[in-house]
N, C-alpha and C positions, 0 to 999 in steps of 0.2 A: 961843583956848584953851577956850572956854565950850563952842563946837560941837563940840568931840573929847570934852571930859569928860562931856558929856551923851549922846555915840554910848556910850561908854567904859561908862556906868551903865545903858545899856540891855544892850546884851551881857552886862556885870557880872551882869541880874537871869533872865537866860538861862541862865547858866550855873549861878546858884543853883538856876535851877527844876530843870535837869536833877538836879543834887547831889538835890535835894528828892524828885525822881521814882523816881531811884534806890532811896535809900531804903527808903521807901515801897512800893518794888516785890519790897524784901526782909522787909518784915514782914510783906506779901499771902502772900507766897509759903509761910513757915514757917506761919501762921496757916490757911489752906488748908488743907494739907499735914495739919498737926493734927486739921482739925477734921475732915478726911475721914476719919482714923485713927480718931477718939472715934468718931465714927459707923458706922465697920466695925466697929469693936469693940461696940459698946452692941447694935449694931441683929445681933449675926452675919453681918453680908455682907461677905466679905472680897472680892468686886467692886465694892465703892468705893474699897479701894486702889489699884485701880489705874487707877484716875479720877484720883487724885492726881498721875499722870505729866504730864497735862492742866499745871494751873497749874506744877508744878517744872519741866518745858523752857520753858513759857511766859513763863514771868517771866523763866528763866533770859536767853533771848532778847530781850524786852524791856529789860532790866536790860542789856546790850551795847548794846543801839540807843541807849539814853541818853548810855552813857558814850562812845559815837565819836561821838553829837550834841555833848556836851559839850567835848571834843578838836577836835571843829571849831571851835565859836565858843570855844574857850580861841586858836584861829589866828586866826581871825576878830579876835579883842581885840590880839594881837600887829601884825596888818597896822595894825591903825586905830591902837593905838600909834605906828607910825612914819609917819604919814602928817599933809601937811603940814594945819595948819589950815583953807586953803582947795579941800585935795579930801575934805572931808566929807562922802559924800553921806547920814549914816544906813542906810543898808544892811547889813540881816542878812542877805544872802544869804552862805551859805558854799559857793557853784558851784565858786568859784575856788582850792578851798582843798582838794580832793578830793586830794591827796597823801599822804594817812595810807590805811593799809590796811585795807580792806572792815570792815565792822561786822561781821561774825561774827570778824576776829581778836580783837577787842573781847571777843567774849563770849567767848571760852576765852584769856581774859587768866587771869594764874596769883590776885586775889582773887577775879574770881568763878566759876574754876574749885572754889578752896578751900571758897566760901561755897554756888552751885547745886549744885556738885558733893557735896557734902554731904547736902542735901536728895534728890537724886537717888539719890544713895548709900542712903539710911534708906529710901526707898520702893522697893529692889531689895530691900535687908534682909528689910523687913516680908513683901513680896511672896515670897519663898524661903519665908518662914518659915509663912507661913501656906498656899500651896500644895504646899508637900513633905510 
């Protein structure tokens, strides 16, 4: 049981990192986002707005590729769950586990359609508003 609970804790710190990435790829992205605003606005060039398109699909995209990493090895934890003690090899590969649909269904999943779409949404906004 030693060598399943220790495969089990490495997957486990995998799956945190993704959680973690994620994240983190959503306070890049509103921070950005911002500071390109402050700066079109301070400096009058409203062609840094739409620099901001840049980071808001990027992250957006990003931020999907995490969370279908993370859906992989959440499968990944489930197979080595049920597997007997002596076929532990430690192996993170998730090859065999490619039955969940493409990382872009991922990213226009409906939170982070709610959460990028949002951001994408404010920099169409801005963008209207300051070129009309």
């Amino acid at each position: 049981m030693e060598k399943k609970l220790a495969h089990l804790n490495l997957i486990e710190a995998v799956i945190s990192r993704m959680g973690s990435n994620s994240f983190l790829l959503k306070g890049w992205s509103v921070t950005l986002v911002a500071a390109l605003f402050a700066l079109a606005a301070k400096d009058a060039k409203p062609t840094l707005v739409l620099i901001a398109y840049l980071p808001g699909v990027a992250f957006w995209a990003l931020d999907g590729y995490f969370l279908w990493q993370e859906a992989l090895f959440r499968r990944l934890y489930d197979k080595v769950r049920g597997q007997a003690e002596d076929q532990i090899d430690f192996s993170m590969s998730t090859a065999g586990l490619t039955d969940l649909p493409h990382w872009l269904s991922q990213t226009f999943s409906k939170t982070l359609v709610l959460f990028h779409g949002t951001v994408v949404a404010t920099i169409v906004v801005v963008t209207w508003v300051l070129y009309s």
